[in-house]
N, C-alpha and C positions, 0 to 999 in steps of 0.2 A: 356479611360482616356488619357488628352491629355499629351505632357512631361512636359506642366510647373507644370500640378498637380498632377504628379507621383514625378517629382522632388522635389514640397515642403513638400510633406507625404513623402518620405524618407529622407529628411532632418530634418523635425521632428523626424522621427523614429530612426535617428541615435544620433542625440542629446539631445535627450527625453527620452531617455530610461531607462538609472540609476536613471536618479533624478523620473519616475513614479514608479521604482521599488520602491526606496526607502522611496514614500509618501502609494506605499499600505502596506510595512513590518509594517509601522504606521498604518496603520489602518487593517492589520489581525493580525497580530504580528507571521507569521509562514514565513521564506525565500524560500519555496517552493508554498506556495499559491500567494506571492507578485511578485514573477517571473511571476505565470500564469496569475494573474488580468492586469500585466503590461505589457505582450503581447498581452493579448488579450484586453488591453486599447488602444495599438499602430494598431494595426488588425485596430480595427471596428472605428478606428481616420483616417486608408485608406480610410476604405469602400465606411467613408462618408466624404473624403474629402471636397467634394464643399460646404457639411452641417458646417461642421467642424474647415475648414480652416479660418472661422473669427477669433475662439480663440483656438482651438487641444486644448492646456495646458487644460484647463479649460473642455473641452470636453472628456477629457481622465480621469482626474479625476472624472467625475460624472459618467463613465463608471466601473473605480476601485470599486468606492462607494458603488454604487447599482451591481455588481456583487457581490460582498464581503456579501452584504446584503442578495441578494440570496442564497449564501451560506451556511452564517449563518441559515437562516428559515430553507434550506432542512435539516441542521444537527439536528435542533430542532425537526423536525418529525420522523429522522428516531431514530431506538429502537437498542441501541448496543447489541449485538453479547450478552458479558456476562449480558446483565439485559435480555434477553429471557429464560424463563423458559423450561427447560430440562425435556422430561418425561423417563419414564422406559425404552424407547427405544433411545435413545440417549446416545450414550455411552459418547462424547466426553464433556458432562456436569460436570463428575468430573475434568476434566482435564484445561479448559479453565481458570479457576482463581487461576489453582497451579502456580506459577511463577516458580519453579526448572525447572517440567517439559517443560513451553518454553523456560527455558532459555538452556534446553537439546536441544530441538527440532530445535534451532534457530544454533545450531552447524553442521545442516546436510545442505543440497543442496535441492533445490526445491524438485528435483524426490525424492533423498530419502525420503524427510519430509513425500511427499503424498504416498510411500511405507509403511512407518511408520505406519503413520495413519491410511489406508484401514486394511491394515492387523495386526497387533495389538490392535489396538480400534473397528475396525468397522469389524473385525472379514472373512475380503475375503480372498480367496483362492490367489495364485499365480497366475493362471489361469483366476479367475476374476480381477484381477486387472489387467491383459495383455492387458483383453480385453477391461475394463476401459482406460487404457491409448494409446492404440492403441498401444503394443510394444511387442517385445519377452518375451516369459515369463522365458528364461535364465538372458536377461537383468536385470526382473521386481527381481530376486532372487539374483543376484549380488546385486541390489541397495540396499536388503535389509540386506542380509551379511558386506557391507562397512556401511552401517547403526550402525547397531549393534558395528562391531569394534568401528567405531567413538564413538557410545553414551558411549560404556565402558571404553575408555582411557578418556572421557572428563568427566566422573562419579567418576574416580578412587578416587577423595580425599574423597567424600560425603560416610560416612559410611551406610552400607547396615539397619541399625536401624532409618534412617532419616525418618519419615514419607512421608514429600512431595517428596521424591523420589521412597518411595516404591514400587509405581505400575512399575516405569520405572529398577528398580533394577530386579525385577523380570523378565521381558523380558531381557535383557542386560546379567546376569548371568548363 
């Protein structure tokens, strides 16, 4: 790439960039998907500079566009998480649509949450779960004692007769 067409792709890119953010938050309506369409609008408006450079503007948006559109299709195919049916061996099927419980679960730290979870719902030892996360298993037993404190101070007002807490009152107590 020579410097006059490195020069005008970053001239574009540096003055382009708000106003392509702001035409894809219009067209996905989320500030985190209009940031990534509107860099990776400014990306492939590099790529193809010499394609590009008669209109970018115009070429950056039809790249928003049809990503956006990709998007949207893949989301349509894929099956969320709570519409997959649960069988008898799925413990974590009651749990996904109690709101209490994540809104418990959403009070720990990464590693505790997946302490939590292994060994409370899905019933592992310390030991396997060590070996699941590749870590000491005095570690993997502290995350789940600071676990526990945390869910109990952050449980305290919910009385222990709450249904949608129930399962989690009963470990916690």
């Amino acid at each position: 790439m020579t410097i006059d067409v490195a020069d005008g792709a970053a001239e574009f890119a540096r003055t382009r960039l708000e106003p392509l953010r702001r035409f894809a938050y219009v067209i996905c309506g989320s500030v985190a998907e209009a940031d990534d369409l509107a860099q990776i609008a400014i990306i492939e408006v590099w790529r193809r500079w010499r394609t590009a450079s008669a209109n970018p503007e115009a070429y950056a948006r039809r790249v928003i566009v049809t990503r956006n559109v990709s998007r949207w299709r893949r989301r349509q195919r894929e099956v969320p998480l709570v519409a997959a049916e649960g069988g008898a061996d799925d413990p974590a099927a009651d749990f996904v649509d109690n709101v209490a419980v994540w809104q418990a679960l959403r009070r720990l730290g990464r590693a505790e949450r997946i302490v939590v979870v292994l060994h409370v719902l899905y019933e592992y030892t310390f030991g396997e779960i060590a070996a699941i996360t590749g870590e000491p298993q005095g570690t993997v037993s502290s995350r789940y004692s600071r676990a526990r404190r945390t869910l109990r101070e952050g449980m305290g007002n919910a009385s222990t007769s709450d249904r949608a807490v129930a399962p989690l009152w009963e470990w916690v107590s």
